[in-house]
DSSP file (Angstrom, degrees, kcal/mol; ACC not computed):
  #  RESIDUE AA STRUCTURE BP1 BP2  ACC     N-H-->O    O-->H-N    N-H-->O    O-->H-N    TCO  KAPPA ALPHA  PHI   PSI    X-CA   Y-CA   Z-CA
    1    1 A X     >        0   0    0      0, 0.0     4,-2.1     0, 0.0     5,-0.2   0.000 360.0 360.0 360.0 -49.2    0.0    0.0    0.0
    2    2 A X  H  >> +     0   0    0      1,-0.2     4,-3.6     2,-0.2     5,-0.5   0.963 360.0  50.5 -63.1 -38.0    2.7    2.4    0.7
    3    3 A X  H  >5S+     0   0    0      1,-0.2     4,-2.9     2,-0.2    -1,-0.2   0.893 108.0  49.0 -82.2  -6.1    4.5    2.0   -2.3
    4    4 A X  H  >5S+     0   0    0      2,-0.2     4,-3.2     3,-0.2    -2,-0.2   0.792 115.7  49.4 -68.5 -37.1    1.5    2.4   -4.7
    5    5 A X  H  X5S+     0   0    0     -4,-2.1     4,-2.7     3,-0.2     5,-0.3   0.906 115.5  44.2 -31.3 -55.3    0.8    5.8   -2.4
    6    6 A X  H  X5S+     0   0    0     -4,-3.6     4,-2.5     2,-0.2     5,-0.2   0.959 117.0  44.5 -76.0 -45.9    4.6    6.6   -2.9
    7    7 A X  H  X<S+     0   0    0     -4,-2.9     4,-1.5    -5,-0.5     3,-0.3   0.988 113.3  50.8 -52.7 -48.5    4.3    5.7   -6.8
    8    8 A X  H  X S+     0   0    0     -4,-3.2     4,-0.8     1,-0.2    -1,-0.2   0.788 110.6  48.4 -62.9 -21.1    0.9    7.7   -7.1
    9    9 A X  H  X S+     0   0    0     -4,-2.7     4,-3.8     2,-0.2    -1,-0.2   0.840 111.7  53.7 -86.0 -21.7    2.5   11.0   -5.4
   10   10 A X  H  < S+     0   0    0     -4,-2.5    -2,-0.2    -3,-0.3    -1,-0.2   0.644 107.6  44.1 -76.6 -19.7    5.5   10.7   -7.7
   11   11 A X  H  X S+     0   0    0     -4,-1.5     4,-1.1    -5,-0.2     3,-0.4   0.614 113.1  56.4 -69.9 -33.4    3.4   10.6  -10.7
   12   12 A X  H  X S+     0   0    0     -4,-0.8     4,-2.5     2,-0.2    -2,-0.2   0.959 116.4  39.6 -89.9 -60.2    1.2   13.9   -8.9
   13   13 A X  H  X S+     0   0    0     -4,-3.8     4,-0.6     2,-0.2    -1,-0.2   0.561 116.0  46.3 -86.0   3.7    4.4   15.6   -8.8
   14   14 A X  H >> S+     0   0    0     -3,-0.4     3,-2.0     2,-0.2     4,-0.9   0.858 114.1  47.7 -93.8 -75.2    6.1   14.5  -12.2
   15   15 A X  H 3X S+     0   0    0     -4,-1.1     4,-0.8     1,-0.3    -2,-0.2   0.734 114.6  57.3 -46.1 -34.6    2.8   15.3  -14.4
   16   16 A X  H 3X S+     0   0    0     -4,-2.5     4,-2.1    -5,-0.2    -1,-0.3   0.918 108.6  38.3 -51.3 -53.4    3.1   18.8  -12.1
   17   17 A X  H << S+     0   0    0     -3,-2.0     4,-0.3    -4,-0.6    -2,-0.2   0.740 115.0  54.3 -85.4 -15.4    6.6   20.0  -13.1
   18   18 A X  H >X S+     0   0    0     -4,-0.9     3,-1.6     2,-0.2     4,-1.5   0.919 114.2  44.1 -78.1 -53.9    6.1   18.9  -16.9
   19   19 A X  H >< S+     0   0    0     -4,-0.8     3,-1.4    -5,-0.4    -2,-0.2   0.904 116.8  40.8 -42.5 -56.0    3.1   20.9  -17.0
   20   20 A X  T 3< S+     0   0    0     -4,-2.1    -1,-0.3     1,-0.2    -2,-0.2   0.660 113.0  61.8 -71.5 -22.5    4.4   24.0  -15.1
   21   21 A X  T <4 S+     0   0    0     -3,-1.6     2,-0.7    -4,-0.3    -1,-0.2   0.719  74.9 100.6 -69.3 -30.0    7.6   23.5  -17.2
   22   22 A X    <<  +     0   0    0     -4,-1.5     4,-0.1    -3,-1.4    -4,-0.0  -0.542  41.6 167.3 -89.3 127.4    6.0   24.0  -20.5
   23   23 A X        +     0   0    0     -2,-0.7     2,-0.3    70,-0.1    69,-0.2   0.259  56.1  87.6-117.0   0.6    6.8   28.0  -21.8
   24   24 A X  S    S-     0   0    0     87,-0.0     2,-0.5    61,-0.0     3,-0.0  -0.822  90.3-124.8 -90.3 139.1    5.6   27.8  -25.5
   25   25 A X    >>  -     0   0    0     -2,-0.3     3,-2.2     1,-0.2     4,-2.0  -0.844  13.0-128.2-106.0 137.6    1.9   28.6  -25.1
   26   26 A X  H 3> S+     0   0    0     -2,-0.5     4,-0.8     1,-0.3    -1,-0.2   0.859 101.3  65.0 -57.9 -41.5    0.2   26.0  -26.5
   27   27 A X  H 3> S+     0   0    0      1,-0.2     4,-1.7     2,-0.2    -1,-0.3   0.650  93.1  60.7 -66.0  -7.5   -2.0   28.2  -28.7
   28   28 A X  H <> S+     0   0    0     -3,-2.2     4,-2.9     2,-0.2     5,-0.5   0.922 104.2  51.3 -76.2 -33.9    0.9   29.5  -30.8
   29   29 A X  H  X S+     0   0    0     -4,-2.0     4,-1.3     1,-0.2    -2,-0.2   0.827 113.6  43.8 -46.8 -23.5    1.5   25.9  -31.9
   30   30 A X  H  X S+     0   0    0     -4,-0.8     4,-0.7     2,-0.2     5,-0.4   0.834 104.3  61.6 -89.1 -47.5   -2.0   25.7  -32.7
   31   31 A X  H >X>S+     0   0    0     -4,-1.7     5,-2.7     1,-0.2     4,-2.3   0.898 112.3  46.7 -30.0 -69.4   -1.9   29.3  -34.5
   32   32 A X  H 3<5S+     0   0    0     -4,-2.9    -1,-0.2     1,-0.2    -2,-0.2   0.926 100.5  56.6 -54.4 -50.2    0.7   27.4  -36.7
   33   33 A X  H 3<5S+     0   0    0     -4,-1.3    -2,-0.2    -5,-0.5    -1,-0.2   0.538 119.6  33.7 -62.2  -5.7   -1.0   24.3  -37.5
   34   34 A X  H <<5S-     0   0    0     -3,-1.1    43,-0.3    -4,-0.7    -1,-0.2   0.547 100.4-128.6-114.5 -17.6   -4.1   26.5  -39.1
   35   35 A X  T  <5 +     0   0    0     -4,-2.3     2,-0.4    -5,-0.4    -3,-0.2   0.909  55.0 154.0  77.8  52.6   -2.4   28.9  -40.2
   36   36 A X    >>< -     0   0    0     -5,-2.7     4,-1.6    -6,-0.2     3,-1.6  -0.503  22.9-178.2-114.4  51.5   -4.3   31.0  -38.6
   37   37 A X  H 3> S+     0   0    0     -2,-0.4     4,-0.6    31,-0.3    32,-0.1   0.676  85.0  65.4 -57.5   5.4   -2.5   35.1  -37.5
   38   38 A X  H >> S+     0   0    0      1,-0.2     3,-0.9     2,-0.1     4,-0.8   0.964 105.8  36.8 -84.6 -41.2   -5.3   36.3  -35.9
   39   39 A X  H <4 S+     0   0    0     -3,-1.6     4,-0.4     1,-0.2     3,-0.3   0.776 118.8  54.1 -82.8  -8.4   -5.2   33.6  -33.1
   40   40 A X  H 3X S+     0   0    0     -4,-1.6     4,-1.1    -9,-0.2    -1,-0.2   0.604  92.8  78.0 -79.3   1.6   -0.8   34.1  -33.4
   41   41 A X  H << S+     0   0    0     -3,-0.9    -1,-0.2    -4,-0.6    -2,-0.2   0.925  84.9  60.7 -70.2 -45.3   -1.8   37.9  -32.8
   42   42 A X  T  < S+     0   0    0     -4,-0.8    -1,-0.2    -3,-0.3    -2,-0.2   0.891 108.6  38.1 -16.3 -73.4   -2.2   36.8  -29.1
   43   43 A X  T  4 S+     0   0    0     -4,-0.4    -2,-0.2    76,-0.1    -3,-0.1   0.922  87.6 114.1 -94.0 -93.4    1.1   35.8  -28.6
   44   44 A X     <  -     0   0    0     -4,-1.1    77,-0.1    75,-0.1     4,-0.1   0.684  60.7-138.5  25.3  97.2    3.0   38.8  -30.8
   45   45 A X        -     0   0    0     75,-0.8    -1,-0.1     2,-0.1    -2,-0.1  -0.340  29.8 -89.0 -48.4 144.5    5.0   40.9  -28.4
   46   46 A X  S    S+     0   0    0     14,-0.1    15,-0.9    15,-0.1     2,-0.3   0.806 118.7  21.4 -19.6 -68.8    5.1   45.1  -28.9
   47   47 A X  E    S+A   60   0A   0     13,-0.2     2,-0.2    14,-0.1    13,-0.2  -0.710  79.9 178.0-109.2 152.5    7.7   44.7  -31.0
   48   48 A X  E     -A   59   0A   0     11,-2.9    11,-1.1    -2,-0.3     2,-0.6  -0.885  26.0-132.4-163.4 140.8    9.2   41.3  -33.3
   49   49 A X  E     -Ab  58 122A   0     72,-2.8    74,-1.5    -2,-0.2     2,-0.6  -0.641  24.1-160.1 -73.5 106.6   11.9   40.5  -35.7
   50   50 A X  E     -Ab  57 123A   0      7,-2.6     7,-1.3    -2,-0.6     2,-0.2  -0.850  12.9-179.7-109.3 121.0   10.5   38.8  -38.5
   51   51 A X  E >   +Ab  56 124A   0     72,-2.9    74,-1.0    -2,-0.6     2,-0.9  -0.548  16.7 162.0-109.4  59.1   12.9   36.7  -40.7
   52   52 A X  E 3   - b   0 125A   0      3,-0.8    74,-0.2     1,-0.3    72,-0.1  -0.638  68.1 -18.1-117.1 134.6   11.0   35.2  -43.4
   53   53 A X  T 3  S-     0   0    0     72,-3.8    -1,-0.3    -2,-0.9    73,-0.1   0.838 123.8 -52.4  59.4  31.4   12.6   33.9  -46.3
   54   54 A X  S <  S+     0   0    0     -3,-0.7     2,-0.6    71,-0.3    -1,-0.2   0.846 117.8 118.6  73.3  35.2   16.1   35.8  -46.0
   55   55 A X        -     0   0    0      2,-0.1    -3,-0.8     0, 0.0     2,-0.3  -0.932  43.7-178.3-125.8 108.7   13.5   39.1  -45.7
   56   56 A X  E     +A   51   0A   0     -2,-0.6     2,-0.4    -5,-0.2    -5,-0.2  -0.912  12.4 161.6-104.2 160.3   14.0   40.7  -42.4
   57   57 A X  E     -A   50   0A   0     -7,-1.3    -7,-2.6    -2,-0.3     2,-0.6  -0.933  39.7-124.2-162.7 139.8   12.1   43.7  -41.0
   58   58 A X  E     -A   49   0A   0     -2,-0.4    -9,-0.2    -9,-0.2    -2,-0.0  -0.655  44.3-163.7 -72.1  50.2   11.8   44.8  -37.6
   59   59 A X  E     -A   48   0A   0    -11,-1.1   -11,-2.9    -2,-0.6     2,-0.1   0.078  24.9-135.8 -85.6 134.0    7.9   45.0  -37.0
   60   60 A X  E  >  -A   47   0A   0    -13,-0.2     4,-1.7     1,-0.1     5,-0.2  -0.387  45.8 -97.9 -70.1 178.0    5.5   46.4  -34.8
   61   61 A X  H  > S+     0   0    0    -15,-0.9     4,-1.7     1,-0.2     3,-0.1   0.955 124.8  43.1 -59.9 -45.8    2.6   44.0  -33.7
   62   62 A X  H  > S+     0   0    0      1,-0.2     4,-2.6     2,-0.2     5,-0.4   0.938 118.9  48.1 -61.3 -23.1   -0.1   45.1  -36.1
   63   63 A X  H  > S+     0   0    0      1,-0.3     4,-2.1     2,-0.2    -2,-0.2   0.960 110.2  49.8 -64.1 -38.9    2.8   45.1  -38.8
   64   64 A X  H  X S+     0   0    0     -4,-1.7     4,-4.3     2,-0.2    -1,-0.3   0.765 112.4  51.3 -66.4 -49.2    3.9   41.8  -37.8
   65   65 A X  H  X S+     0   0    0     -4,-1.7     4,-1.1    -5,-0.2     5,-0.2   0.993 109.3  47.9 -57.3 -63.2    0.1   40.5  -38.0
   66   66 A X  H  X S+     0   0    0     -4,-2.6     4,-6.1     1,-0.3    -2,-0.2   0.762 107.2  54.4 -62.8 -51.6   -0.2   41.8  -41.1
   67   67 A X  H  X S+     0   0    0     -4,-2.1     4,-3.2    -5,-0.4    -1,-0.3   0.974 117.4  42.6 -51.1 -67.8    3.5   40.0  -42.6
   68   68 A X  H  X S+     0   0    0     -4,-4.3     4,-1.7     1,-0.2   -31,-0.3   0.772 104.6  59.3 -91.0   2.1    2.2   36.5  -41.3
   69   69 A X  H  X S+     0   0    0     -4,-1.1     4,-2.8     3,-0.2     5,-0.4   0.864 111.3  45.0 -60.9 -69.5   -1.4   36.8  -42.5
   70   70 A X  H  X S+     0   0    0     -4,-6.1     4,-1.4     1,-0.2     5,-0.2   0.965 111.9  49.1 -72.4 -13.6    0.1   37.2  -46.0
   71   71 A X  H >X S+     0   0    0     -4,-3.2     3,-0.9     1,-0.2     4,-0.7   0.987 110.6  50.6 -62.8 -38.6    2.7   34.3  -45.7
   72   72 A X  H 3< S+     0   0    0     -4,-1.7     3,-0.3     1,-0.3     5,-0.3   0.866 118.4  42.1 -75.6 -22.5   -0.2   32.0  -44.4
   73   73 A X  H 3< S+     0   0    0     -4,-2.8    -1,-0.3     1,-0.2    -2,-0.2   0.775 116.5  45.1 -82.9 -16.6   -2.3   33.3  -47.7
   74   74 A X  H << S+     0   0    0     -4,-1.4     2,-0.3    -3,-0.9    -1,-0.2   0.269 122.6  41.1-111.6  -7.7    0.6   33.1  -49.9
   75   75 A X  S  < S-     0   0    0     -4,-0.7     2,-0.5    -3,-0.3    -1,-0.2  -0.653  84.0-137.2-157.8  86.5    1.5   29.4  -48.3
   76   76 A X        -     0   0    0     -2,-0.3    25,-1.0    -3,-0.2    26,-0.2  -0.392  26.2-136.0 -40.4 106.1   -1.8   26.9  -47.6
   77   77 A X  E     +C  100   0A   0     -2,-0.5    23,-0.2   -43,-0.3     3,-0.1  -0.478  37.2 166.7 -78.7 136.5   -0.9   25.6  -44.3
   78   78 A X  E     -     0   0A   0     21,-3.0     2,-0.3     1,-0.6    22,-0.2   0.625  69.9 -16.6-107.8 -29.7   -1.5   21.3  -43.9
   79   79 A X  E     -C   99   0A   0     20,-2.2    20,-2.1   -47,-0.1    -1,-0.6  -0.981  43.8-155.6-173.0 157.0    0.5   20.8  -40.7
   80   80 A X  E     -C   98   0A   0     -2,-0.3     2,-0.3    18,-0.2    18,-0.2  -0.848  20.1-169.5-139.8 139.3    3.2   22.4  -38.1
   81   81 A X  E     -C   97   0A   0     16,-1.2    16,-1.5    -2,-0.3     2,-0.7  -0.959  25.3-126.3-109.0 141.3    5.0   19.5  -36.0
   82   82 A X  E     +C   96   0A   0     -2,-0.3    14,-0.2     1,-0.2     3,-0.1  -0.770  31.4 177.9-105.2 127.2    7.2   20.9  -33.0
   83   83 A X  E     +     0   0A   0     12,-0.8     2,-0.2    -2,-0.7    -1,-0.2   0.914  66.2   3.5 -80.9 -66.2   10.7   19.3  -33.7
   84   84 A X  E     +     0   0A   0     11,-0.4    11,-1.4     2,-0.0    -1,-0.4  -0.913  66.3 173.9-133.3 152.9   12.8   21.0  -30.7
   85   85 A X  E     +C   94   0A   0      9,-0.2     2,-0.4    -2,-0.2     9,-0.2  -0.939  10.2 151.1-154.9 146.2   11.6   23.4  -27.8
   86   86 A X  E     -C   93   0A   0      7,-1.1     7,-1.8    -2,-0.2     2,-0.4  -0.926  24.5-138.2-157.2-174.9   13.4   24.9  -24.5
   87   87 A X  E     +C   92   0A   0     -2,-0.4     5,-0.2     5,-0.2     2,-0.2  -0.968  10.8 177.5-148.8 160.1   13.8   27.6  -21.9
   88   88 A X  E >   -C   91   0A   0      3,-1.9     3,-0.7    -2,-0.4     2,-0.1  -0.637  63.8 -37.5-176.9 116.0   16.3   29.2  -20.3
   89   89 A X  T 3  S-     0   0    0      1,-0.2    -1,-0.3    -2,-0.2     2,-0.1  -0.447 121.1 -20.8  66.7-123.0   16.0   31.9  -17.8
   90   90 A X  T 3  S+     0   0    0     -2,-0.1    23,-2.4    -3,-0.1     2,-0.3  -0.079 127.3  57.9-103.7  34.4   13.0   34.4  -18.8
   91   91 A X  E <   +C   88   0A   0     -3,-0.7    -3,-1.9    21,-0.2     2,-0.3  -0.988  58.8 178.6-148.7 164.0   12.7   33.5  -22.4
   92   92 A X  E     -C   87   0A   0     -2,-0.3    19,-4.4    19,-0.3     2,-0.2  -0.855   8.1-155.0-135.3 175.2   12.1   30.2  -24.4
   93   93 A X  E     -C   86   0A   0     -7,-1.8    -7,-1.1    -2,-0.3     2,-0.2  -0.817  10.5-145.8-133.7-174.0   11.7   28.9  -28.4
   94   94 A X  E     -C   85   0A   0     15,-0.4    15,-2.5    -9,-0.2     2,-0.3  -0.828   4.4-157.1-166.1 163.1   10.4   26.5  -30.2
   95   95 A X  E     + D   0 108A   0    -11,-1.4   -12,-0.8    -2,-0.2   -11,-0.4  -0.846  36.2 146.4 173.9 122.2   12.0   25.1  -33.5
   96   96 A X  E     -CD  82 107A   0     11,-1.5    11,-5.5    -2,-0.3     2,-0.4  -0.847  43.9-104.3 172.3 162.0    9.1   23.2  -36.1
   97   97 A X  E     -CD  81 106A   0    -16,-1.5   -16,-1.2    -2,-0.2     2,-0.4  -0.959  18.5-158.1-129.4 144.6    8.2   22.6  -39.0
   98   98 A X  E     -CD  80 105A   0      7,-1.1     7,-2.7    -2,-0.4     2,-0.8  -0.711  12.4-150.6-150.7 100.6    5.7   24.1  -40.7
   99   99 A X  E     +CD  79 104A   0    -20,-2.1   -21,-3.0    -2,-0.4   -20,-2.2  -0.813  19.6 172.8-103.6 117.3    3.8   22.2  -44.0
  100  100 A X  E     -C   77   0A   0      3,-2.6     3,-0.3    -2,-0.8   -23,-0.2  -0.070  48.4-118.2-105.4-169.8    2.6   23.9  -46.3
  101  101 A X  S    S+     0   0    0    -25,-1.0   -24,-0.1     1,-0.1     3,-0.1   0.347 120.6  57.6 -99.3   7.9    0.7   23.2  -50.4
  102  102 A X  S    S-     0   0    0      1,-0.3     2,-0.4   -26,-0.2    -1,-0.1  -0.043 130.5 -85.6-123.9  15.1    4.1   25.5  -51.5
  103  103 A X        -     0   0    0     -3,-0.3    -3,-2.6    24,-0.1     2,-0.5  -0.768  58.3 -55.7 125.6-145.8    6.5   23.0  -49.8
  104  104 A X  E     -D   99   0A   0     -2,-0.4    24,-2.6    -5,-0.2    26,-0.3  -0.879  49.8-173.4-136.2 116.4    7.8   22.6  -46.3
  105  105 A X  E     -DE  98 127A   0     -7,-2.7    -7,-1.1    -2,-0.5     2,-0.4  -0.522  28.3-112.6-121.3 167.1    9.6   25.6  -44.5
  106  106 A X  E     -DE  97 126A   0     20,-5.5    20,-3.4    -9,-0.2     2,-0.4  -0.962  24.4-156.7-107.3 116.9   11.5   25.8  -40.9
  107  107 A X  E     -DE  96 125A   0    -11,-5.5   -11,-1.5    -2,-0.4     2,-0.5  -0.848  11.9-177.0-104.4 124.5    9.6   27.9  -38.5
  108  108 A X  E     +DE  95 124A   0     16,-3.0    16,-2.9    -2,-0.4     2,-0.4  -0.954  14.7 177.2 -87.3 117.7   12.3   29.5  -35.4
  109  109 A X  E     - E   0 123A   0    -15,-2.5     2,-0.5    -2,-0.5   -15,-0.4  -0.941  11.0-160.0-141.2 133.6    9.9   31.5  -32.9
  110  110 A X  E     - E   0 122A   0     12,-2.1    11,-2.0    -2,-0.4    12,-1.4  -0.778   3.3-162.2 -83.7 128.9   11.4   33.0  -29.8
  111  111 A X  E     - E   0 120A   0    -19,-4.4     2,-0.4    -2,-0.5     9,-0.3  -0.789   5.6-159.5-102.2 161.8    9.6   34.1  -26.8
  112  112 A X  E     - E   0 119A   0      7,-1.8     7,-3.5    -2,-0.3     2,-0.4  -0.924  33.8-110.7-139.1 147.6   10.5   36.4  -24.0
  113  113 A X  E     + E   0 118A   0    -23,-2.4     2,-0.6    -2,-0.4     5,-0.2  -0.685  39.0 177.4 -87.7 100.1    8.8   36.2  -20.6
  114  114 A X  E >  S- E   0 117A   0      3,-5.9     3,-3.4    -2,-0.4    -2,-0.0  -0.975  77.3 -33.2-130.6 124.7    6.5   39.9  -20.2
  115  115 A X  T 3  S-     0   0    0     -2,-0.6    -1,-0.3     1,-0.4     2,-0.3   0.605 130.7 -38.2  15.5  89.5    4.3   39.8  -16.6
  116  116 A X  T 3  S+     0   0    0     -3,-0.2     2,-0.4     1,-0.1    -1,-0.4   0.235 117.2 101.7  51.3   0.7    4.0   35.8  -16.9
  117  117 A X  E <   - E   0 114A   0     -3,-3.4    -3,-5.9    -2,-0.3     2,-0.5  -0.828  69.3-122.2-111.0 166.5    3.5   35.3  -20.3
  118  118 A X  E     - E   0 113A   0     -2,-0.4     2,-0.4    -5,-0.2    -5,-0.3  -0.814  36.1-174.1 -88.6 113.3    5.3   34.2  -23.2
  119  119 A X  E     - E   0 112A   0     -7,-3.5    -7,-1.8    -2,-0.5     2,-0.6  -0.866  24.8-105.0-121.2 159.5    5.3   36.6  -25.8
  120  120 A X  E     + E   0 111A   0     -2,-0.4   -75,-0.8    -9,-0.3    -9,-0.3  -0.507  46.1 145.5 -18.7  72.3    6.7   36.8  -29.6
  121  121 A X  E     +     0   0A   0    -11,-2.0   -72,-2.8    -2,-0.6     2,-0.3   0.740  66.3  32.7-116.1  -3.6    9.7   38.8  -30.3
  122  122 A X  E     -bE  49 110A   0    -12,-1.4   -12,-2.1   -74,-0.2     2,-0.5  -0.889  56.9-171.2-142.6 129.2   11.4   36.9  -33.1
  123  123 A X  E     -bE  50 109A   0    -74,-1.5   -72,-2.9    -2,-0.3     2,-0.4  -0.953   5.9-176.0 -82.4  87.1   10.0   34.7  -36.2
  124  124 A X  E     +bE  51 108A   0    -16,-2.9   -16,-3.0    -2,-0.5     2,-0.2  -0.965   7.2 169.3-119.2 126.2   12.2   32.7  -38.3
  125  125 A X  E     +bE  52 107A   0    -74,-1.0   -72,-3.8    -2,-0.4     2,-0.6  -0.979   2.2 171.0-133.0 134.6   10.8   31.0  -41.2
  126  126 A X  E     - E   0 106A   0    -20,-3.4   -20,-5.5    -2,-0.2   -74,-0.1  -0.941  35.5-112.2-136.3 143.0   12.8   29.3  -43.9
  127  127 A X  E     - E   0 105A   0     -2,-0.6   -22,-0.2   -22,-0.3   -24,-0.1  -0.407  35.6-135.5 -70.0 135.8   11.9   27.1  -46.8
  128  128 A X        -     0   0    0    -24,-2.6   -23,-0.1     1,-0.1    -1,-0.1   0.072   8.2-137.2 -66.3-172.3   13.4   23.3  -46.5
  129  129 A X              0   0    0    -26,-0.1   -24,-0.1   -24,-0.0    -1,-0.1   0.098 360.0 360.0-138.2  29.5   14.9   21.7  -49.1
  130  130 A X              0   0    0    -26,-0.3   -27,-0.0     0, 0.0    -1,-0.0   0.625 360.0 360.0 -94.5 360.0   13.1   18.2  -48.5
């Protein structure tokens, strides 16, 4: 009896720290996978560096909206799968890839940590070559 007690509080407190661990907000992943900027508008910090196709610009938020609204129109989204994601101190990423009906591109998006949330500040997408 105790060690099924001991197992079940050790499962409580594992299923706790993954949860509390995770600093990519689940809706940008989702944001990606419809292809969808009005719900990645959420997540879009004042300002973000948008790198898309060897094109950078330094964007405000609406501008920024605006930037991935015409990629997602210019590139039918089918799928995003999250490859790599991590944190370290007050900012994290996330590292996927991003399938489109124009091929299959590598999405980098950065977050920084603004009064408890995760917010936007840099956007890297580049076309694969698979």
């Amino acid at each position: 009896m105790k060690k099924r007690m001991l197992l079940w509080i050790a499962g409580l407190l594992f299923s706790a720290s993954v949860l509390f661990a995770q600093n990519v907000p689940v809706g940008v992943v989702v944001a990606f996978k419809k292809g969808n900027s009005q719900e990645l508008d959420r997540y879009l910090g004042d300002k973000v560096d948008l790198v898309i196709q060897n094109r950078s610009l330094a964007a405000d938020k609406q501008t920024a909206k605006g930037m991935m609204n015409s990629f997602f129109a210019d590139n039918k989204v089918n799928g995003f799968n999250v490859n790599h994601e991590g944190k370290r101190d007050e900012s994290s990423f996330v590292i996927g890839t991003l399938m489109t009906a124009n091929g299959n591109f590598r999405v980098n998006c950065f977050f920084r940590r603004v009064q408890n949330r995760y917010l936007i500040y840099q956007i890297r997408i580049d076309k694969t070559n698979e």
